[in-house]
N, C-alpha and C positions, 0 to 999 in steps of 0.2 A: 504493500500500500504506500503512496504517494507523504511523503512530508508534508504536515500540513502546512499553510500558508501562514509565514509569518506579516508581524503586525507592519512592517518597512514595505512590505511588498503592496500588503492591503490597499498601507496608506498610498502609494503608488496609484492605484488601480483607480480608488475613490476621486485623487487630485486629476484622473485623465478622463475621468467618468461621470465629474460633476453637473454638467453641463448637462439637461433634459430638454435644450431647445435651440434652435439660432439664437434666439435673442440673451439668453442667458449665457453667462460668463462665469469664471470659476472666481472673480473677485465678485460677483453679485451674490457668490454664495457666504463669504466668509464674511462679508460687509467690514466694518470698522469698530474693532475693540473697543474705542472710545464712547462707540455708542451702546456697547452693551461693557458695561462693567464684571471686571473680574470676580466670581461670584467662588469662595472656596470654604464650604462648611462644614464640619466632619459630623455635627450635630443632627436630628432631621429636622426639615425646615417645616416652619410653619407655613401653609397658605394664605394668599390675600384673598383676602372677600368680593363681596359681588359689587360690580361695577356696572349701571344702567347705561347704556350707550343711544346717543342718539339714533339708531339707524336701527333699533326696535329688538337689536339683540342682546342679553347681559352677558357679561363674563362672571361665572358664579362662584370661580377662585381660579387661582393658576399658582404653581410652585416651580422652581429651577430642580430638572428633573435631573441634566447632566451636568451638572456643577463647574461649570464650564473656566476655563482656566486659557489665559493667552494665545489664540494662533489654532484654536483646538479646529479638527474637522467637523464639520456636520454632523449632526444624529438624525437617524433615520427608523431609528426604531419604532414600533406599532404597539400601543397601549393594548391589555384585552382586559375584560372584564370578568374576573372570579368568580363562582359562585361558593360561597361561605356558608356554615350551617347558622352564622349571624349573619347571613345577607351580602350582599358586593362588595367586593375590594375591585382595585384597579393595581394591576400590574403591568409594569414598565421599564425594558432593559433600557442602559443608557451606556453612554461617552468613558464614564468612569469605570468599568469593568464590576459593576456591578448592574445587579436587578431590584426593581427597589417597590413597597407593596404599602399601595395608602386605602384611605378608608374613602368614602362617598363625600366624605367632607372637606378631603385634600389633604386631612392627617397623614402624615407619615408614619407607617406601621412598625417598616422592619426595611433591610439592607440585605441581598445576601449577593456576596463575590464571587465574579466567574473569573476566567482565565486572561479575557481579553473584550472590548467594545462588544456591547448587544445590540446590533442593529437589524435582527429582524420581529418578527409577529412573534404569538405567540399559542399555544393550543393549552385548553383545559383537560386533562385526560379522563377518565372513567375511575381511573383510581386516584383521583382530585392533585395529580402531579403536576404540575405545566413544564410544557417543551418551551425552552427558547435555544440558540444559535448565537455563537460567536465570532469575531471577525478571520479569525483564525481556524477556523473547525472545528471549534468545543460546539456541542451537542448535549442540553441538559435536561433531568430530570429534577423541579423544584416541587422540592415539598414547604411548600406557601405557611401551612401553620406551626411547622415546627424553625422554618427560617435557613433552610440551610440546603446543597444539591444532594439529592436522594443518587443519580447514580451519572456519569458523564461519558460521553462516546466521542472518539475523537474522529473524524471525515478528514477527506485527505483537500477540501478547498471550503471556502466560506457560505455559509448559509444567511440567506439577510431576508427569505419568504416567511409563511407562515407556515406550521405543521397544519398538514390534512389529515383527520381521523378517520379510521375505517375500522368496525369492526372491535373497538376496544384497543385497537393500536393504532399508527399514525404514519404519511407519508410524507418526506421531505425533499425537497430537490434543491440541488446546490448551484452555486452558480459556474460551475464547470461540467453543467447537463450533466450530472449525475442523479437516477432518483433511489431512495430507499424503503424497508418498508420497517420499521421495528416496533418490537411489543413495547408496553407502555412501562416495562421492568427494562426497557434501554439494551432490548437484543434485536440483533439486527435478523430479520426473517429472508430478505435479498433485496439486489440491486441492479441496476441497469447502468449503463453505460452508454451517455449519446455520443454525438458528435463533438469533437470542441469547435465553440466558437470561436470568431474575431476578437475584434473591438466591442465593445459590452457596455453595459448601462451599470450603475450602481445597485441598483431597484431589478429585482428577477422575480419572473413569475410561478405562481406554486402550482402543483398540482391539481386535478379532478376526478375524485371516485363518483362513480355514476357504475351501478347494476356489474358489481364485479372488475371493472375494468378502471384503470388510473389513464387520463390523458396528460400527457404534459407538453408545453410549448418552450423550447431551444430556444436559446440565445441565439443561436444561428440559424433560425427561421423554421427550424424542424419544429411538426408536429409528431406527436408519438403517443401511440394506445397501447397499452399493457394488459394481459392479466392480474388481477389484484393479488390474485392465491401464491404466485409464484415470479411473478416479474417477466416471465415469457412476454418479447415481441408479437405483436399482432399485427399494426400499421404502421405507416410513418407518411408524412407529408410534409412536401417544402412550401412554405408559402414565398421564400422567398427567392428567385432565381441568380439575384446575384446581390448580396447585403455584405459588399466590402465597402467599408469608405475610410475618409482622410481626416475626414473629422467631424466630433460627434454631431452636427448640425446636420450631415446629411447621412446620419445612420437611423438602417430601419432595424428595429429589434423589436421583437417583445417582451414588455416590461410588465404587461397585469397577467391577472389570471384567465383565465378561460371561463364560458358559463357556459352549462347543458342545458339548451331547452328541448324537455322533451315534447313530443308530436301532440301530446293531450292540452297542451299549450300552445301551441303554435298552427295545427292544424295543418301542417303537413304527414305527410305519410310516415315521416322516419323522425327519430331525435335527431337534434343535432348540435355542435357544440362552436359557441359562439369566440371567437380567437380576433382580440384586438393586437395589433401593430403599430409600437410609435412610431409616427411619420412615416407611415403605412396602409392597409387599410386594416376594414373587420371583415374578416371571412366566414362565414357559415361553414361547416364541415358534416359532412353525414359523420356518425357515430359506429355506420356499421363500415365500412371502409375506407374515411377520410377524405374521399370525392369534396372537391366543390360544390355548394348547392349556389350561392352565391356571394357577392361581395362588396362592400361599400369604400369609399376612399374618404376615412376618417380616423382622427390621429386620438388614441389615447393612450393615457396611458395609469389610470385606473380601471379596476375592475368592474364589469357594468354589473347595472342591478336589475333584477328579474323581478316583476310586480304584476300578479296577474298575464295580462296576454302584453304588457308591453317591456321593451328594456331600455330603462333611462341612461344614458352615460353623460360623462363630462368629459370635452374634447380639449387638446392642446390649443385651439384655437380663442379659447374663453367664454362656450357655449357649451348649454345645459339642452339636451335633448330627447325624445319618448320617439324609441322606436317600435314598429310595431314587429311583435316575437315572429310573425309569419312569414314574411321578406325582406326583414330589414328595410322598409321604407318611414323614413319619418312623419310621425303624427304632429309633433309641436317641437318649435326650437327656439330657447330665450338667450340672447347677448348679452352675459353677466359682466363680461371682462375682458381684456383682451391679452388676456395671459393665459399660461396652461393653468388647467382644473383639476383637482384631484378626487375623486367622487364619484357618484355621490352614494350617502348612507341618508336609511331611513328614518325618521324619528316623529313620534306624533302625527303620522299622515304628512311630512314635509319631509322635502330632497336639502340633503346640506351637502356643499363643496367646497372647498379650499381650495386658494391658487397660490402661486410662488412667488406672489407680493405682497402675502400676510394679510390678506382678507379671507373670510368666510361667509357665504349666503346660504340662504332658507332660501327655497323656493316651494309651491304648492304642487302636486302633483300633475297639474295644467301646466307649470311654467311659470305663475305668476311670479314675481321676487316678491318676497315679503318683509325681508331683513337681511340687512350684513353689520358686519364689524370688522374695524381695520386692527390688527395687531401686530405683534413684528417678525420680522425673518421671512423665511416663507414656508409652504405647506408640499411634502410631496407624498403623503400618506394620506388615502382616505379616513375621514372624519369614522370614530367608533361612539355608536349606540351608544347610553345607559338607559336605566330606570330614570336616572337622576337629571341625563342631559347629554349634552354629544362632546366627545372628547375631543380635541385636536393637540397634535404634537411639533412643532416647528423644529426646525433647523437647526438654532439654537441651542436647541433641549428646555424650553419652556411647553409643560403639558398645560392645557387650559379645558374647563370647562364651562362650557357656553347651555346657553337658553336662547 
């Protein structure tokens, strides 16, 4: 097995990978220390309270999640939400090599140390474990109420997706197309081996179980179906015919996940699995042997959302739009912004997206805008759910929760 990726090389990869569009620059991400002060606490922080915002959205606290310290890189890590036999926690790997678990209030719970930067999702398991991923290929099992890693797997490149659960165990895919499948006791059951890609995005897309089968989408434009039971080859598909470039403004890769819609939704004859492209298009795919059914030229580069018979996405272009599951023809599309979106996620019957100049909007399930808020850094992770409100994570490492 492969040496895992150390943290020089990472950092490497992240400094040539920053960039998610032409207009974006890799000083637009790091902006200027002066205007975010050195923030260095060993203590847990307390969160700031709710702030009413003109533009109809509050901020309901926010806390310095990566305790961020001079010149640091980006966080990109995905908040998720616990469930507890007292109710929801929020847990959040960060910058500083640890994972860190607050309460619904922004309280700080607990701290617990991994090997190296958490920058991906995160999964709840069945045996109330959570998976997360380090910069370097640590692979963990946390056990949330006692505070410390239940068991760790070392992968031979970086995971920065989210675990996909199947069956009581989980699927993860690396950003060197590799996918796995292990029990939730952190034993590895098999693994695939794609293609290696190019030039790559920071942000990789995870996995899809649907009826026995994992689909996953390559950084190098392959599509690929699996058996779930064993990892066995089924299909593959290229979506992309030729995804070399010079630089990141004219790479197409995909950076989200995939979504199955099956035929009882869509009202076609077959399932099939919906595969976006930054600076790309989305491709429909049959599910029984990865055929083209059809195809739209729209850039995202979050995962869409499945609602009913329609699928809303938020495009690179700075538009929120309702496709419909059957053809991919658009029903409604609203002009939020003219930056990339990351979204959307549901909450209360309203669409929320973030873009990569620290604002967030509501929108109504029409399209209406109903509210935004400007905050700082910017957003390249979809907005997560709570009971309580919708999480957003920036750049930064400031987690905020909004209303």
């Amino acid at each position: 097995m492969a040496k895992p990726m150390r943290w020089k090389q990472t950092a490497a990869i992240a400094l040539c990978s920053l960039s998610l569009s032409a207009c974006s620059t890799v000083s637009s991400w790091f902006g200027s220390d002066d205007e975010h002060p050195v923030k260095h606490v060993a203590a847990p922080v307390k969160p700031l309270f709710v702030e009413a915002q003109a533009g109809g959205m509050d901020t309901v606290w926010r806390v310095d999640l990566d305790q961020r310290v001079a010149a640091s890189l980006p966080g990109f890590s995905q908040p998720v939400v616990y469930q507890a036999n007292g109710g929801e926690k929020i847990v959040a790997g960060a910058q500083d090599k640890r994972v860190r678990v607050y309460s619904v209030d922004g309280s700080e719970l607990k701290r617990i140390a991994l090997g190296a930067a958490c920058e991906s999702g995160a999964l709840q398991l069945t045996n109330a474990l959570i998976v997360v991923g380090d910069v370097e290929g640590g692979l963990y099992g946390l056990d949330i109420e006692k505070g410390e890693v239940s068991w760790k797997v070392e992968l031979p490149s970086s995971f920065t997706g989210t675990p996909v659960a199947i069956d009581g165990d989980f699927i993860v895919q690396t950003v060197n197309n590799q996918v796995y499948r292990f029990t939730a006791r952190g034993e590895k059951l098999w693994s695939f081996s794609g293609s290696k890609g190019g030039l790559g995005m920071h942000l990789n897309p995870s996995p899809v179980v649907h009826q026995n089968r994992v689909y996953a989408a390559m950084n190098n434009g392959e599509v690929v179906a699996l058996n779930a039971d064993q990892g066995s080859f089924l299909w593959a598909r290229q979506l992309l015919l030729n995804n070399t470039a010079a630089v990141l403004s004219e790479l197409k890769v995909p950076v989200s996940t995939p979504t199955v819609v099956t035929s009882a939704v869509s009202g076609r004859d077959e399932d099939t699995l919906v595969v976006p492209v930054f600076q790309g298009d989305i491709t429909f795919l049959s599910l029984q042997d990865g055929s083209t059914l059809n195809s739209r030229s729209i850039s995202i580069k979050s995962t869409a959302l499945l609602k009913d018979k329609r699928i809303y996405i938020a495009d690179a272009t700075g538009a929120v739009s309702a496709l419909d599951a059957s053809n991919g023809e658009t029903l409604w599309k609203q002009q939020v912004t003219s930056s990339e979106l990351s979204g959307p996620t549901m909450w209360q019957g309203d669409l929320w997206v973030a873009n990569e100049h620290g604002k967030v909007f509501r929108l109504s399930e029409e399209g209406k805008l109903k509210a935004s808020v400007e905050l700082n850094g910017r957003f390249d992770r979809e907005p997560v759910a709570t009971k309580n409100g919708v999480l957003v994570r920036n750049n930064l490492g400031i987690l905020y929760l909004l209303r």
